[in-house]
mmJSON file of the N, C-alpha and C atoms, coordinates in Angstrom:
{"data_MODEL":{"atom_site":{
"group_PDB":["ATOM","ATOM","ATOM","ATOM","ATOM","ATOM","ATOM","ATOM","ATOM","ATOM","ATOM","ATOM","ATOM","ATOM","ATOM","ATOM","ATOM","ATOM","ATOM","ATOM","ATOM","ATOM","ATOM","ATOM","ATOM","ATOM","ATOM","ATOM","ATOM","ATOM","ATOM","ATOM","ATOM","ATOM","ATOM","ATOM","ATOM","ATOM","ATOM","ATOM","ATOM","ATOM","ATOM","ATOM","ATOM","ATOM","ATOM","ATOM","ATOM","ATOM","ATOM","ATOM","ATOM","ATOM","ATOM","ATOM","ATOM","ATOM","ATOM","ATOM","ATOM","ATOM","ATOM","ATOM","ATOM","ATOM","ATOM","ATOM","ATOM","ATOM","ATOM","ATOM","ATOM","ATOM","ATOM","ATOM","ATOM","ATOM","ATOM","ATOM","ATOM","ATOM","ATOM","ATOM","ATOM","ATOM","ATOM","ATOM","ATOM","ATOM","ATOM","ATOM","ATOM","ATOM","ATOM","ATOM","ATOM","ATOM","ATOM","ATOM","ATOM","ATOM","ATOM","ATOM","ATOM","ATOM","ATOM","ATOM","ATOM","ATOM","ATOM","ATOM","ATOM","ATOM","ATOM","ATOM","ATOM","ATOM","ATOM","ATOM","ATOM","ATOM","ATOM","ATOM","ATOM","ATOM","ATOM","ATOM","ATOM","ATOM","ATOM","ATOM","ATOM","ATOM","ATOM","ATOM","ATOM","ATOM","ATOM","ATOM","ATOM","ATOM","ATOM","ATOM","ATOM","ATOM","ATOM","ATOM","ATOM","ATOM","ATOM","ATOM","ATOM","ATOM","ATOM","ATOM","ATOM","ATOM","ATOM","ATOM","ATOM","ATOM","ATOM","ATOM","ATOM","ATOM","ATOM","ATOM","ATOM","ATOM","ATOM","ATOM","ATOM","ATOM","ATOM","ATOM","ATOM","ATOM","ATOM","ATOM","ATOM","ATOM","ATOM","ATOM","ATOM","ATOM","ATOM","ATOM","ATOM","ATOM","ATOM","ATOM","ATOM","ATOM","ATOM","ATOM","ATOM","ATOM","ATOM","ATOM","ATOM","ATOM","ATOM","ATOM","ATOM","ATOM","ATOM","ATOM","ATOM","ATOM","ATOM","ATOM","ATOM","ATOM","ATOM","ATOM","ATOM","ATOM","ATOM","ATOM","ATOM","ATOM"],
"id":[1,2,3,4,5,6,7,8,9,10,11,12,13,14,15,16,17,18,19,20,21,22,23,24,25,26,27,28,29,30,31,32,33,34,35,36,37,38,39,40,41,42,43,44,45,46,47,48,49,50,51,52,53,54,55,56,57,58,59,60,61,62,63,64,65,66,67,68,69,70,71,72,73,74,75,76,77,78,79,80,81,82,83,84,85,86,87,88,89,90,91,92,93,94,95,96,97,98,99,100,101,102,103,104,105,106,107,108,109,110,111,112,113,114,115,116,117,118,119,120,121,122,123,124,125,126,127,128,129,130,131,132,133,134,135,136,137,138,139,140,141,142,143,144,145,146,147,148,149,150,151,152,153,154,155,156,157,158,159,160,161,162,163,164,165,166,167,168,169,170,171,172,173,174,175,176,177,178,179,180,181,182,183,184,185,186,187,188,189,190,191,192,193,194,195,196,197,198,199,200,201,202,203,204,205,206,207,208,209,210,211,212,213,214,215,216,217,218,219,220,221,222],
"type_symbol":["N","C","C","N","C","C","N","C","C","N","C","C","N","C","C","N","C","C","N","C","C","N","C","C","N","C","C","N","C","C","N","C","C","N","C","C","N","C","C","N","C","C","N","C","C","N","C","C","N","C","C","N","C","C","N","C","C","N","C","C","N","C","C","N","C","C","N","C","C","N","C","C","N","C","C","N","C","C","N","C","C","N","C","C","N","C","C","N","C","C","N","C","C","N","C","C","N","C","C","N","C","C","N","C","C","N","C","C","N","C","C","N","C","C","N","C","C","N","C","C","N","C","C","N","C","C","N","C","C","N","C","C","N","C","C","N","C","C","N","C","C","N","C","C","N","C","C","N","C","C","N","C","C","N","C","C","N","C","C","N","C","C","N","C","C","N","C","C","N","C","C","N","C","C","N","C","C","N","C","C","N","C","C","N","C","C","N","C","C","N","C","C","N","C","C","N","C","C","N","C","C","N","C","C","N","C","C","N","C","C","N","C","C","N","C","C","N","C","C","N","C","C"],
"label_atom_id":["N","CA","C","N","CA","C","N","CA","C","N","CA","C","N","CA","C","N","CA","C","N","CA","C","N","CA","C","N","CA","C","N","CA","C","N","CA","C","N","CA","C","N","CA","C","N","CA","C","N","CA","C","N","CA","C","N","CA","C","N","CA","C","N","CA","C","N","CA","C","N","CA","C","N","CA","C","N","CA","C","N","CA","C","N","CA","C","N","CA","C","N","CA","C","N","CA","C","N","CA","C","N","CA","C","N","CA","C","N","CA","C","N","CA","C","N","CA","C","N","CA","C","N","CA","C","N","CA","C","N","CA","C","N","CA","C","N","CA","C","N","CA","C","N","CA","C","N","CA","C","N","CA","C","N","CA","C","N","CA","C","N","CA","C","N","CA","C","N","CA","C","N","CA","C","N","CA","C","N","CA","C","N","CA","C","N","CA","C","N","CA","C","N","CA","C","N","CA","C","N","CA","C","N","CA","C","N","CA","C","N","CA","C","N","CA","C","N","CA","C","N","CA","C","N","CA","C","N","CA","C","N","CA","C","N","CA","C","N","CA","C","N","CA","C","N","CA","C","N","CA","C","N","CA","C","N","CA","C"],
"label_alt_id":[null,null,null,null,null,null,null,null,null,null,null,null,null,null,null,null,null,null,null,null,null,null,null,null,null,null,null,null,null,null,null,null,null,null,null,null,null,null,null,null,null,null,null,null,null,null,null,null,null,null,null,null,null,null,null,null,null,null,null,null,null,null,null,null,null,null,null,null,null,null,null,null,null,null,null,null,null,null,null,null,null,null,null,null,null,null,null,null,null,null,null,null,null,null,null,null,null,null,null,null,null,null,null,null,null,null,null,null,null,null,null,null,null,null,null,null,null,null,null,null,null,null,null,null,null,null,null,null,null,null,null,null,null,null,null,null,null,null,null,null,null,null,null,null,null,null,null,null,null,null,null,null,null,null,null,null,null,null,null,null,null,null,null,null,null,null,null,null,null,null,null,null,null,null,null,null,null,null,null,null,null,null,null,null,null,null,null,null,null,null,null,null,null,null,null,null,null,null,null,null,null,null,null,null,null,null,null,null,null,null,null,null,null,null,null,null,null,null,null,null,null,null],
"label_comp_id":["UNK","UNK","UNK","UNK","UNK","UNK","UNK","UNK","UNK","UNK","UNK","UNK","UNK","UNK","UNK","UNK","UNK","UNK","UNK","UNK","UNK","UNK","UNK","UNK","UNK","UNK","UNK","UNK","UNK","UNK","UNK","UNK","UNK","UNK","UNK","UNK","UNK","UNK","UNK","UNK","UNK","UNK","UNK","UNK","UNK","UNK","UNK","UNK","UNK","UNK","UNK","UNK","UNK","UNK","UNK","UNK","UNK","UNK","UNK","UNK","UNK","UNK","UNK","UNK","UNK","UNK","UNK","UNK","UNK","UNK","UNK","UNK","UNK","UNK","UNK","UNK","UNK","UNK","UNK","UNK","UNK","UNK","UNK","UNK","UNK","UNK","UNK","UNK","UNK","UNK","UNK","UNK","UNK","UNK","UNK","UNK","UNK","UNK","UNK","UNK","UNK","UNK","UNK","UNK","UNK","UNK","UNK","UNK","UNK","UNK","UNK","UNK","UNK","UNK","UNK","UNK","UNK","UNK","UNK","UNK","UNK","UNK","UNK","UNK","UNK","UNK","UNK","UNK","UNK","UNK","UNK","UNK","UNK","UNK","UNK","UNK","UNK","UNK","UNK","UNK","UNK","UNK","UNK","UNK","UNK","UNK","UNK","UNK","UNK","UNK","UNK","UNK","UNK","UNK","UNK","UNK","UNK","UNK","UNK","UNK","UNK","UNK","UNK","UNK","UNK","UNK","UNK","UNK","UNK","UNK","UNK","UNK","UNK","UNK","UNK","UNK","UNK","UNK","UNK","UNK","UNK","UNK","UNK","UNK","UNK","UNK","UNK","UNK","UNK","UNK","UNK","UNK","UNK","UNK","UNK","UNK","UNK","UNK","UNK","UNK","UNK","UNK","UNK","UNK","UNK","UNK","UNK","UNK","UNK","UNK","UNK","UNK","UNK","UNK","UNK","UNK","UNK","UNK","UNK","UNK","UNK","UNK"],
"label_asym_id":["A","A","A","A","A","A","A","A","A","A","A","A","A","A","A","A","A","A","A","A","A","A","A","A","A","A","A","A","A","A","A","A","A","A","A","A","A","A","A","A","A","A","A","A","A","A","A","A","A","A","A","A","A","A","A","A","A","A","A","A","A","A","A","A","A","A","A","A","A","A","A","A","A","A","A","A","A","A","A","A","A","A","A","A","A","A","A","A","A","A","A","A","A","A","A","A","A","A","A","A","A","A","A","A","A","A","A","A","A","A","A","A","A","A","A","A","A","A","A","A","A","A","A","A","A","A","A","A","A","A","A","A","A","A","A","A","A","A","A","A","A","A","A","A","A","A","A","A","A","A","A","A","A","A","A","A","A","A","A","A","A","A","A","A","A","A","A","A","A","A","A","A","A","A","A","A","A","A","A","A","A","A","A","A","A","A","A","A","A","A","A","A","A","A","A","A","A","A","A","A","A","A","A","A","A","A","A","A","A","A","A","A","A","A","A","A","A","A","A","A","A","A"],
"label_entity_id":["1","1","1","1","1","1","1","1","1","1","1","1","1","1","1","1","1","1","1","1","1","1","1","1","1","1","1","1","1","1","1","1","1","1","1","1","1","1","1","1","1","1","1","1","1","1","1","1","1","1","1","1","1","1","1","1","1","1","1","1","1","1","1","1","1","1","1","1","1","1","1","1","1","1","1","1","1","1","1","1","1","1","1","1","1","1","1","1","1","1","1","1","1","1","1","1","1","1","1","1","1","1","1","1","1","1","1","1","1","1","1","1","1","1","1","1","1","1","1","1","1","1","1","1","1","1","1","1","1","1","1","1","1","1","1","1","1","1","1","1","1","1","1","1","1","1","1","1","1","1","1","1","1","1","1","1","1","1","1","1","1","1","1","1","1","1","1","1","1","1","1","1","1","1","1","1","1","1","1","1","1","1","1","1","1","1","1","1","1","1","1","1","1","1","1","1","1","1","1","1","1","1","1","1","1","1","1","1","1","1","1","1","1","1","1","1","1","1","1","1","1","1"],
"label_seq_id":[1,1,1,2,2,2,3,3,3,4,4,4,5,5,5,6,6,6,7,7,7,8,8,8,9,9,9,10,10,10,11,11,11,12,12,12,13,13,13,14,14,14,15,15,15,16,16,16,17,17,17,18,18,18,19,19,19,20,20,20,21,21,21,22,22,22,23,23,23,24,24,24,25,25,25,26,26,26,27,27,27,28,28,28,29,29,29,30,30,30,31,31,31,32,32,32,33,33,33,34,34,34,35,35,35,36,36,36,37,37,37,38,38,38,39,39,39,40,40,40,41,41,41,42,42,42,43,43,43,44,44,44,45,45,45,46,46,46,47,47,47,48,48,48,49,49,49,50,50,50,51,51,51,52,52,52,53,53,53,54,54,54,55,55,55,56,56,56,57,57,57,58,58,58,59,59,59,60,60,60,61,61,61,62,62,62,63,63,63,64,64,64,65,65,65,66,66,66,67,67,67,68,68,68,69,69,69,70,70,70,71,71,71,72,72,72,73,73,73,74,74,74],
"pdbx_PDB_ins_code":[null,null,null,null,null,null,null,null,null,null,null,null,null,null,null,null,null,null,null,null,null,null,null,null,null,null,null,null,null,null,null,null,null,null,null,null,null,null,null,null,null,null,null,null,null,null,null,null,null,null,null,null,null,null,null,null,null,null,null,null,null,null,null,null,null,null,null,null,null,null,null,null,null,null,null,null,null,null,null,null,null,null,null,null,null,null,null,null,null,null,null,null,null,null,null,null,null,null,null,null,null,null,null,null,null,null,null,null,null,null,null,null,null,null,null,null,null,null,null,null,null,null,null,null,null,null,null,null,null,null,null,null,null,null,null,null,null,null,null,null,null,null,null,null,null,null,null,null,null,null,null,null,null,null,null,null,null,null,null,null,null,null,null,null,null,null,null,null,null,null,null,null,null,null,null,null,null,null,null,null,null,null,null,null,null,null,null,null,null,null,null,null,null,null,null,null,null,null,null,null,null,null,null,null,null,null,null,null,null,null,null,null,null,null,null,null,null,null,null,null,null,null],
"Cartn_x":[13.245,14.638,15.26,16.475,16.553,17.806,17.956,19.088,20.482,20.565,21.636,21.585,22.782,22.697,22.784,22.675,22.401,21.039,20.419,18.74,18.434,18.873,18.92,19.556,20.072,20.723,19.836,19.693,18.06,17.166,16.829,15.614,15.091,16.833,16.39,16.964,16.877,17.059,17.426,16.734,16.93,18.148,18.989,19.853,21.332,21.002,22.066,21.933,21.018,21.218,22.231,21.9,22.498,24.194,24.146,25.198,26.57,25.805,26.57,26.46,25.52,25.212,24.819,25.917,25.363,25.616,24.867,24.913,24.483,24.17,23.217,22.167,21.486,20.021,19.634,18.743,17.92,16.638,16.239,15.212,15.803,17.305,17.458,17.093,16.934,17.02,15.804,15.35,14.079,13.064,12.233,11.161,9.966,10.204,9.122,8.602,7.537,7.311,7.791,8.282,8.949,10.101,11.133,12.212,13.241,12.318,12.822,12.743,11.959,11.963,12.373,13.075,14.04,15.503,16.191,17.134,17.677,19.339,20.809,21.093,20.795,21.446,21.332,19.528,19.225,19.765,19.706,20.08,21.041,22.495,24.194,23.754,22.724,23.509,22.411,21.268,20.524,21.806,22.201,23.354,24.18,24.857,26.036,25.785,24.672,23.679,23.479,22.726,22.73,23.922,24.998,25.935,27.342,27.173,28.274,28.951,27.94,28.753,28.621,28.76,28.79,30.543,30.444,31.958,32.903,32.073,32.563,32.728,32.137,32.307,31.177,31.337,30.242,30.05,29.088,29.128,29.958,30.788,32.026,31.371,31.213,30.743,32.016,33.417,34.327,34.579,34.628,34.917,33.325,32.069,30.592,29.679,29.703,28.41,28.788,29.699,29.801,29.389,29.806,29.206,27.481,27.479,25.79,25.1,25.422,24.813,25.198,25.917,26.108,25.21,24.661,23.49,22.55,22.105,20.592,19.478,18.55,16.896,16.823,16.492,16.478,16.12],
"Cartn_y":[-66.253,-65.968,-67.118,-66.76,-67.647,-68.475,-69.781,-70.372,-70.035,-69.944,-69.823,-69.234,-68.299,-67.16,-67.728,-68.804,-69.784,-69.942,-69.864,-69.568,-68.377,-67.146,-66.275,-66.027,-67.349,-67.429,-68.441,-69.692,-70.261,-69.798,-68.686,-68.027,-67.545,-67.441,-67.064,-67.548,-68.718,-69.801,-68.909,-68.618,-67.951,-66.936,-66.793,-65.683,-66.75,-67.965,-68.801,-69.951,-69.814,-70.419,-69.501,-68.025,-66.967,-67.589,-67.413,-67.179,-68.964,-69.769,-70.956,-71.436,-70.861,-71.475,-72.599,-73.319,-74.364,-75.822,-76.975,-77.982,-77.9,-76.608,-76.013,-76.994,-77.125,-78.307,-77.402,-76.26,-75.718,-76.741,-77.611,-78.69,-79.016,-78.925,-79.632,-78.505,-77.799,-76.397,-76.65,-76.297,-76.417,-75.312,-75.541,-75.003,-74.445,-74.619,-74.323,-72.569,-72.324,-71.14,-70.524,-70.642,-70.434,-71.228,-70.806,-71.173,-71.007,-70.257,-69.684,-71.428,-72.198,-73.493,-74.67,-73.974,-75.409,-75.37,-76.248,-76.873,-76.42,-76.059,-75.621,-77.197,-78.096,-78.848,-79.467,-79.45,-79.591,-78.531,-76.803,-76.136,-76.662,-76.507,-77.261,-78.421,-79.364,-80.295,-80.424,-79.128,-78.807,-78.156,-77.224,-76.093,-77.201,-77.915,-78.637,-79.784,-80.599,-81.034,-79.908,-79.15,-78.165,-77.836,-77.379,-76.997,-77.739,-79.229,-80.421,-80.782,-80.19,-80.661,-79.163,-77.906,-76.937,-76.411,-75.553,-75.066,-74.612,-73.898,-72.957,-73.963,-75.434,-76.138,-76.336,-77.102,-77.245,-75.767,-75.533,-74.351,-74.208,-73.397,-73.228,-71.69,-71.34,-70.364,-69.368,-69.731,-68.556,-68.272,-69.135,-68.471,-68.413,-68.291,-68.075,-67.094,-67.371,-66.782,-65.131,-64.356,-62.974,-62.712,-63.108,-63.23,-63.048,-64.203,-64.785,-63.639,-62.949,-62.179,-60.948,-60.421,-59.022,-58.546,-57.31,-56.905,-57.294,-57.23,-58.546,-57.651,-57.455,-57.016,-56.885,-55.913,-55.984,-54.74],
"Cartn_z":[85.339,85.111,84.315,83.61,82.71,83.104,82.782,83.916,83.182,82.105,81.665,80.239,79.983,79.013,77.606,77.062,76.269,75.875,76.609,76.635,75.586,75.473,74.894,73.236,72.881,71.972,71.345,71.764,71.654,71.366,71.81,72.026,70.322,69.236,68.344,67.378,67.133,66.054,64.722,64.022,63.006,62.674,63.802,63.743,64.407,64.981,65.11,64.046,62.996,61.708,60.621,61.059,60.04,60.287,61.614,62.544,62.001,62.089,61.612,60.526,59.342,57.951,57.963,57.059,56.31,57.395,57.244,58.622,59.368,59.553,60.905,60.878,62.381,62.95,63.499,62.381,63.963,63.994,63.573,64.701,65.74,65.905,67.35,68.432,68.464,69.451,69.889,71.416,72.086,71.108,71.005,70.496,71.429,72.702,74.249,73.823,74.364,74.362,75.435,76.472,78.072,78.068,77.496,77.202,78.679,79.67,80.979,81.775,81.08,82.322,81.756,80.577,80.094,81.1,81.406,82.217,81.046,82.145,81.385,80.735,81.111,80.192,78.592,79.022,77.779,76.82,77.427,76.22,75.921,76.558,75.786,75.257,75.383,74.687,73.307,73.367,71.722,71.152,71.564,70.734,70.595,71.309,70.937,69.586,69.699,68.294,67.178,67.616,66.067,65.552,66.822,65.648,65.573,65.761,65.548,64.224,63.397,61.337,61.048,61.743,61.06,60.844,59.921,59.624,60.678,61.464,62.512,63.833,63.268,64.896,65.704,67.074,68.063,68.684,69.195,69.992,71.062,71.417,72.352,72.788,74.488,75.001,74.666,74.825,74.38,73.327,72.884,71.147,70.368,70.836,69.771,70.439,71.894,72.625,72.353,72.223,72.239,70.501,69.894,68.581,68.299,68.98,69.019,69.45,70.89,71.288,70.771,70.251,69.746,68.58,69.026,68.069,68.208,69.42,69.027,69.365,69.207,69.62,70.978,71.271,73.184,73.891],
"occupancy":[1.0,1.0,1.0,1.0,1.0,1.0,1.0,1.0,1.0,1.0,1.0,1.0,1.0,1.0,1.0,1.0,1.0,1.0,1.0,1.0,1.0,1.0,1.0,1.0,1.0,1.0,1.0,1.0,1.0,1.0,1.0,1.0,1.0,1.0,1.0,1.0,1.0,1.0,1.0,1.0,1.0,1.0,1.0,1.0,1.0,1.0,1.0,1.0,1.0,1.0,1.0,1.0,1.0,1.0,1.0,1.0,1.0,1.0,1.0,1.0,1.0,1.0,1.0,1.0,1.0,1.0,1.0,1.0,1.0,1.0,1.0,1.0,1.0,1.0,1.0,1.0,1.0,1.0,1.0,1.0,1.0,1.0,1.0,1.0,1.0,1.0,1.0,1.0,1.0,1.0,1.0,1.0,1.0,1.0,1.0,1.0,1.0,1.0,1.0,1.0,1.0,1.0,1.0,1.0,1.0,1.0,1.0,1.0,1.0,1.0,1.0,1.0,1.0,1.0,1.0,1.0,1.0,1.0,1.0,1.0,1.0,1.0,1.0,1.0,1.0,1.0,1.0,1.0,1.0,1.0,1.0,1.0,1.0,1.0,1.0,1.0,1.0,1.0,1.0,1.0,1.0,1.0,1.0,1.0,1.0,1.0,1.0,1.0,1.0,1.0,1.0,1.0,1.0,1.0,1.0,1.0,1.0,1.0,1.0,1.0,1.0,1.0,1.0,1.0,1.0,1.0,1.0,1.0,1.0,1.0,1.0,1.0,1.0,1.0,1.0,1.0,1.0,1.0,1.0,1.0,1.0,1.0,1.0,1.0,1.0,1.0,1.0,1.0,1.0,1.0,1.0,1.0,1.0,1.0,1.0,1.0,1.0,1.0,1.0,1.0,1.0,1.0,1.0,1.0,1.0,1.0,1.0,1.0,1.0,1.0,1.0,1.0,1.0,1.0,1.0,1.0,1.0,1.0,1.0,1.0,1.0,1.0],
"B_iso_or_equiv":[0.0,0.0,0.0,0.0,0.0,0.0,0.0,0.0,0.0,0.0,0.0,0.0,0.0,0.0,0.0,0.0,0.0,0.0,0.0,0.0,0.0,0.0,0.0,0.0,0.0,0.0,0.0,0.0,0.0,0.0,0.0,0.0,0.0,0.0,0.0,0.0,0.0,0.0,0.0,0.0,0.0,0.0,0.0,0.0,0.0,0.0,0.0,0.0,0.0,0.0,0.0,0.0,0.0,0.0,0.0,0.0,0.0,0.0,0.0,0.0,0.0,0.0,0.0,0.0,0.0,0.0,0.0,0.0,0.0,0.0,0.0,0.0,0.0,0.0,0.0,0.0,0.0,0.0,0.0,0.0,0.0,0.0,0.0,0.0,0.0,0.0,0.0,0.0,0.0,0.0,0.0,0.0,0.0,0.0,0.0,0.0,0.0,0.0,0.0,0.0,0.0,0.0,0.0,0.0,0.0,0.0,0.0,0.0,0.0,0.0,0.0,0.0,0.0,0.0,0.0,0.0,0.0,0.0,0.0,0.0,0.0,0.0,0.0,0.0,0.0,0.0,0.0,0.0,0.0,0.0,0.0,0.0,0.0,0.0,0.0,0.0,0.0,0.0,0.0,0.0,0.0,0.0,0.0,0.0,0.0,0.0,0.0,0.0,0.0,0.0,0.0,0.0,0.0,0.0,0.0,0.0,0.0,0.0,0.0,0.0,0.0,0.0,0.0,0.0,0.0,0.0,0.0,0.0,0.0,0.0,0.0,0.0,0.0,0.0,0.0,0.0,0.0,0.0,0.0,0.0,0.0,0.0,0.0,0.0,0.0,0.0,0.0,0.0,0.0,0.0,0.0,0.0,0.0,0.0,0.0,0.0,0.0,0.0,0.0,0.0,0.0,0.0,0.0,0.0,0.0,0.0,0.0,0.0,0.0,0.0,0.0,0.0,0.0,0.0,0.0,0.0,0.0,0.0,0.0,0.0,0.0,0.0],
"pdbx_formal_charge":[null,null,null,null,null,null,null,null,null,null,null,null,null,null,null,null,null,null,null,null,null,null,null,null,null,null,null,null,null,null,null,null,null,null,null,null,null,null,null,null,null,null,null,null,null,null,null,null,null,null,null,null,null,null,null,null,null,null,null,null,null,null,null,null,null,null,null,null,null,null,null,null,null,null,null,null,null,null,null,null,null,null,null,null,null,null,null,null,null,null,null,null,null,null,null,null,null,null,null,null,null,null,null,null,null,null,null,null,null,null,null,null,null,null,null,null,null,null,null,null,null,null,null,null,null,null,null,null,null,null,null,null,null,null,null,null,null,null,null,null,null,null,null,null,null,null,null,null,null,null,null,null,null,null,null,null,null,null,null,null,null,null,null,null,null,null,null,null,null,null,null,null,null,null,null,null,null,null,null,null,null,null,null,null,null,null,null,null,null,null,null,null,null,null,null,null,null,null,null,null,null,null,null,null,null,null,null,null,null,null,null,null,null,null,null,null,null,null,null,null,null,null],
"auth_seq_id":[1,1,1,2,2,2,3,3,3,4,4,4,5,5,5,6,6,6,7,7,7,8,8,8,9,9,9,10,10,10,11,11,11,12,12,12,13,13,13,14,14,14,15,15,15,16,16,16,17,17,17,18,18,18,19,19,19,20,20,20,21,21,21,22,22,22,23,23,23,24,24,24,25,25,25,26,26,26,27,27,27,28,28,28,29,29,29,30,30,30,31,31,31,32,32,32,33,33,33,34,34,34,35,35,35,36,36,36,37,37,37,38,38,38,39,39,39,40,40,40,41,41,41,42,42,42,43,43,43,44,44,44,45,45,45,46,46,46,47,47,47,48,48,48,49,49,49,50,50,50,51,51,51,52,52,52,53,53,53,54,54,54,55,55,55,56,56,56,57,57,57,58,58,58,59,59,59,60,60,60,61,61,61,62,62,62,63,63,63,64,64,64,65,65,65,66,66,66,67,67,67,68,68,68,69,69,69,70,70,70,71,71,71,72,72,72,73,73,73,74,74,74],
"auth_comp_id":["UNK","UNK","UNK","UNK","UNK","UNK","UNK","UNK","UNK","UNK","UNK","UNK","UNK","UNK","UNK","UNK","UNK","UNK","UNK","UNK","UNK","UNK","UNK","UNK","UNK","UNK","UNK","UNK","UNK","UNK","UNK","UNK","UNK","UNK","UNK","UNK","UNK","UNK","UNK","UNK","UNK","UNK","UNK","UNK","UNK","UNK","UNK","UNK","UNK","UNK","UNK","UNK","UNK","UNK","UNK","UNK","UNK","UNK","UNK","UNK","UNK","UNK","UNK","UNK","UNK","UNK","UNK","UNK","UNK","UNK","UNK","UNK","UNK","UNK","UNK","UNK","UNK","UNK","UNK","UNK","UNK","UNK","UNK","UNK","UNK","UNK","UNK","UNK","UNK","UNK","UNK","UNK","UNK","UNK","UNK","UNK","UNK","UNK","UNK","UNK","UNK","UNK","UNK","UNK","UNK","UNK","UNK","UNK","UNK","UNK","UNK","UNK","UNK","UNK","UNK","UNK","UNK","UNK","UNK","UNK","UNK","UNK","UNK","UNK","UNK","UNK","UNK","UNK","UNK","UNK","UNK","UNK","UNK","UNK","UNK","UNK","UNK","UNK","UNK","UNK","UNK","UNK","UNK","UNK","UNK","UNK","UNK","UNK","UNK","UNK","UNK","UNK","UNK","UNK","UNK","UNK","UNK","UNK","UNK","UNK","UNK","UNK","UNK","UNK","UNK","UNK","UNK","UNK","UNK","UNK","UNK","UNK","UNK","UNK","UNK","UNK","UNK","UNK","UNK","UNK","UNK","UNK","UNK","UNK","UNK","UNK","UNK","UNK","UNK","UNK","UNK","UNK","UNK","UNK","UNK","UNK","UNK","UNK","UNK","UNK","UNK","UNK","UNK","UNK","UNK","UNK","UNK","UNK","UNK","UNK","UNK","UNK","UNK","UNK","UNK","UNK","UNK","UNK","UNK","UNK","UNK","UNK"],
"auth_asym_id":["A","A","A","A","A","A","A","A","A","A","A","A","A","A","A","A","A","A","A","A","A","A","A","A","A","A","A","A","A","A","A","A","A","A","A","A","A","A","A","A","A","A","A","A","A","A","A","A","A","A","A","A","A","A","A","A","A","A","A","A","A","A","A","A","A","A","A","A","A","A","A","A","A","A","A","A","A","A","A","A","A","A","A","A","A","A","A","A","A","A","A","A","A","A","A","A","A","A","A","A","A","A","A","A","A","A","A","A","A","A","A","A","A","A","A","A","A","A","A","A","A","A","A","A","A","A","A","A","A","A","A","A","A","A","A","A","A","A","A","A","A","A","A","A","A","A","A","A","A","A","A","A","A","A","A","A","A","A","A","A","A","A","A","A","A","A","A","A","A","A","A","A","A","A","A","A","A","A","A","A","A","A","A","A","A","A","A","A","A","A","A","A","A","A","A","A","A","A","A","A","A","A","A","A","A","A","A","A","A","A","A","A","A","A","A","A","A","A","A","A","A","A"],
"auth_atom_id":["N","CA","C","N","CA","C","N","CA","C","N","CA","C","N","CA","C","N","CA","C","N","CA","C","N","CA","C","N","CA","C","N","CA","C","N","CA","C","N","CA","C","N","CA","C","N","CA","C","N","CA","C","N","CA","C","N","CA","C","N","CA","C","N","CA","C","N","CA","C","N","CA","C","N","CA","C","N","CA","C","N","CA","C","N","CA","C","N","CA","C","N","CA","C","N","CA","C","N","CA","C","N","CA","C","N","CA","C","N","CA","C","N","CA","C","N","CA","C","N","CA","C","N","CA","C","N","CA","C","N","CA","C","N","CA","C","N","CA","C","N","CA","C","N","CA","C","N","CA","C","N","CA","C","N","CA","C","N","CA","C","N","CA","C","N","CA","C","N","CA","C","N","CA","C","N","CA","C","N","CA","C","N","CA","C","N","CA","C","N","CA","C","N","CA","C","N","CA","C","N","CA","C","N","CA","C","N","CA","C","N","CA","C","N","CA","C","N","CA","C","N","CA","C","N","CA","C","N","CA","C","N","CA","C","N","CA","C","N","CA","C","N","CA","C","N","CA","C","N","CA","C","N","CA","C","N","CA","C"],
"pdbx_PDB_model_num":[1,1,1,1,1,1,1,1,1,1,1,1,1,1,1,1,1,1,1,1,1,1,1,1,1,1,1,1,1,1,1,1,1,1,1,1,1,1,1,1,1,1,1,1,1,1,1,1,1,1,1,1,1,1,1,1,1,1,1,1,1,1,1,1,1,1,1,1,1,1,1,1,1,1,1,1,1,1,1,1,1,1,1,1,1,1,1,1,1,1,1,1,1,1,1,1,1,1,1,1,1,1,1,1,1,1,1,1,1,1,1,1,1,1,1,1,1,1,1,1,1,1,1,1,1,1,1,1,1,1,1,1,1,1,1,1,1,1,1,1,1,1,1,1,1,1,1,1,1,1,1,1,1,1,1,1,1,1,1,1,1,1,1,1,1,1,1,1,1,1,1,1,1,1,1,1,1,1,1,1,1,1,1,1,1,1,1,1,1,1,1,1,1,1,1,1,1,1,1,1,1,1,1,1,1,1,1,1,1,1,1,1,1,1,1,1,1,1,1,1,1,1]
}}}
């Protein structure tokens, strides 16, 4: 189970690069293949690194995560 719904947004780098453009770090984002036993903290504080010099800002769960997750593969 996954500790926190952040995990899922992680999970797919490529679509939270689409998602923030240019500045974007997706090297900072965990790269684990079991992304289920990374700790909530590390995820906030990869997302909060990747997306710190982007246009749109640090990652903020109210104003990005419904974004992030809408439309996704599932």
């Amino acid at each position: 189970m996954i500790q926190v719904m952040e995990t899922w947004i992680v999970a797919d780098p490529d679509s939270v690069a689409t998602y923030y453009k240019q500045r974007f770090l997706k090297n900072a984002l965990p790269s684990a293949l079991n992304l289920e036993g990374v700790g909530k903290e590390r995820i906030y504080n990869a997302l909060k690194r990747a997306t710190a010099k982007t246009q749109k800002g640090e990652y903020h769960k109210i104003d990005h995560a419904a974004d992030l997750l809408e439309d996704r593969p599932g």
